[in-house]
C-alpha positions, 0 to 999 in steps of 0.5 A, spaced: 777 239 403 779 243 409 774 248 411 776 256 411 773 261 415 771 267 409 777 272 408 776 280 411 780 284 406 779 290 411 782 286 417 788 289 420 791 284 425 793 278 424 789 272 428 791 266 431 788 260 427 788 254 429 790 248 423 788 242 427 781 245 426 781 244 419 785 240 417 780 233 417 783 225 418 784 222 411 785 228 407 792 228 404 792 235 408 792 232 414 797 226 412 802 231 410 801 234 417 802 228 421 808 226 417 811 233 418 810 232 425 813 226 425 819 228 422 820 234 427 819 230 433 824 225 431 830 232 429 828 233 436 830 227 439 836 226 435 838 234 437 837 231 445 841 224 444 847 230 441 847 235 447 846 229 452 852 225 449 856 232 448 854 234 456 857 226 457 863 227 455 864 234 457 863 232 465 869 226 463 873 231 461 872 235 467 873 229 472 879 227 469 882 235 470 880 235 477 883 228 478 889 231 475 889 238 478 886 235 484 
């Protein structure tokens, strides 16, 4: 179970907390976590191939020009 710091209901601001702090290994928190971590780190990847692959062609696409227009 994770482990929550006592509310303050007359509290004003807003606290930086940390998750990694409380969620504990082998718990099905941290297994979601970890999964969406997972999941995250892989959209990026595939999000840096894309624009890799586009900058690519793109630079195709402007040494052909050159060479036409030359």
């Amino acid at each position: 179970m994770p482990r929550f710091r006592k509310g303050n209901s007359t509290q004003h601001m807003l606290v930086p907390v940390e998750l990694t702090g409380q969620l504990m290994p082998g718990t099905i928190e941290k297994t979601i976590n970890d999964l969406m971590q997972q999941h995250k780190n892989a959209d990026t990847e595939a999000l840096k191939e894309s624009l890799s692959d586009r900058i690519k062609k793109k630079a195709r696409t402007i040494e052909k020009a050159e060479q036409y227009y030359g």
